[in-house]
C-alpha positions as CSV (number, residue, x, y, z in Angstrom):
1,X,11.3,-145.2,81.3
2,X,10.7,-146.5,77.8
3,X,12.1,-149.9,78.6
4,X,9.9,-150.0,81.7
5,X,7.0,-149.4,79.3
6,X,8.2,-151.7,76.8
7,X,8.3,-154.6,79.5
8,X,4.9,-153.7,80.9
9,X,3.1,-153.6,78.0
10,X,5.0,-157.2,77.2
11,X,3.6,-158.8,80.8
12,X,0.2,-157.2,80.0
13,X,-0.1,-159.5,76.8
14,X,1.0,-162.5,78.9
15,X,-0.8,-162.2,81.9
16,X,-3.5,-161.5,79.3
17,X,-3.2,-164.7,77.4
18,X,-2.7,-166.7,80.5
19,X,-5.8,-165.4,82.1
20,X,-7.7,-166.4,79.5
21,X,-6.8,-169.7,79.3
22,X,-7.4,-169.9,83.1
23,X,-10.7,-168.8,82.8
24,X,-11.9,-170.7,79.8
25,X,-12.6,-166.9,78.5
26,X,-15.5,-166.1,81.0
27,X,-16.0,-162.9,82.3
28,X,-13.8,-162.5,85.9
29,X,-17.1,-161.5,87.7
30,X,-18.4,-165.1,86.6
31,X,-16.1,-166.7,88.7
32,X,-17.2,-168.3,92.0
33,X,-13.9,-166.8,93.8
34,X,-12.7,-170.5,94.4
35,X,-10.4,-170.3,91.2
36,X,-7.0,-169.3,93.1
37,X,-4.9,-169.2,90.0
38,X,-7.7,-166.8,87.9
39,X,-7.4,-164.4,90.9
40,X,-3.9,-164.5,91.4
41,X,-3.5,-163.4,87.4
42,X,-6.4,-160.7,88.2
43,X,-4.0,-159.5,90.7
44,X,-1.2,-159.4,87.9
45,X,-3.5,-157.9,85.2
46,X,-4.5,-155.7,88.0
47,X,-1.5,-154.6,89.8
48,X,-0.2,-153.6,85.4
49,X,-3.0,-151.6,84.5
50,X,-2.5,-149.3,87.7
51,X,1.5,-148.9,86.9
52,X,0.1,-147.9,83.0
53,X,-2.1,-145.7,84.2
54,X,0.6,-144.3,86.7
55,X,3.5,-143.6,84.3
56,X,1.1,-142.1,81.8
57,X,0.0,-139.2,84.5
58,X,3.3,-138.7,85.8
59,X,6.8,-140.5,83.7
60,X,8.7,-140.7,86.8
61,X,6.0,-142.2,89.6
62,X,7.6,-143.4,92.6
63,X,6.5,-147.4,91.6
64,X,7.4,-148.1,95.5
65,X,4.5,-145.9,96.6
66,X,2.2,-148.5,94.6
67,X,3.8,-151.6,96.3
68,X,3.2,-150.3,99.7
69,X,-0.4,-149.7,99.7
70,X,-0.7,-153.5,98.0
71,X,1.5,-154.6,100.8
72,X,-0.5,-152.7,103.6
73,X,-4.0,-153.6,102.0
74,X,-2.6,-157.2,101.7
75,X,-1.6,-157.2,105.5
76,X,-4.7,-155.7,106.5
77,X,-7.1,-158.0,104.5
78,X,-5.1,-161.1,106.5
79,X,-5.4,-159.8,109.8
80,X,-9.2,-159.7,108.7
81,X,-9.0,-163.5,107.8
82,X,-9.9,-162.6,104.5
83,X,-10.8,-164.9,101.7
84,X,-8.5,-167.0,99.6
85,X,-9.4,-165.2,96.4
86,X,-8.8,-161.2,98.1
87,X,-5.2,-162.6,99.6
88,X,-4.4,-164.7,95.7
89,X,-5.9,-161.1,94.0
90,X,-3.6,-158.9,96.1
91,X,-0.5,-161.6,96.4
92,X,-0.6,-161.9,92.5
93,X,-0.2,-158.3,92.0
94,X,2.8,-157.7,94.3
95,X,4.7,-160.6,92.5
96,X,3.7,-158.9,89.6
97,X,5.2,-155.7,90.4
98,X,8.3,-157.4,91.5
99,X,9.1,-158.7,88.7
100,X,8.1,-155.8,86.8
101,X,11.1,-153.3,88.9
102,X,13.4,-156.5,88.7
């Protein structure tokens, strides 16, 4: 679990950095939801915080449970047509999580 940690708290730091630069360093609520990229790395951000938060309650959370309610809210929000920004948001954080059980 440590190593999982470890790597987490690495990809927080990059996704950090990287967001930044994306946004210029406004705030994400400043955004007019047209910025693909800036969503798609609030996904990431996202997606990390809620696995921190996760192994912090419980050590050995079942990271799969996570991934399938992003995957179900991610089909559900395109069956609604929703916007480019939810679908970058919810896409970023999946890839996120794959790479982070990689």
């Amino acid at each position: 679990m440590t190593d999982l940690l470890d790597r987490l708290e690495a990809r927080l730091g990059e996704v950090g950095v990287r967001l930044t630069a994306t946004t210029g360093g406004q705030a994400l609520c400043r955004l007019d939801g047209h910025m693909a990229s800036a969503k798609e790395l609030e996904g990431r951000m996202s997606v990390l915080l809620e696995v921190r938060r996760a192994l912090r309650a419980d050590p050995e959370v079942d990271l799969s449970a996570i991934a399938d309610r992003w995957r179900a809210d991610l089909a559900a929000r395109q069956a609604q047509g929703a916007s480019t920004a939810w679908i970058s948001y919810l896409s970023g954080g999946l890839a996120e999580l794959d790479l982070l059980v990689a």
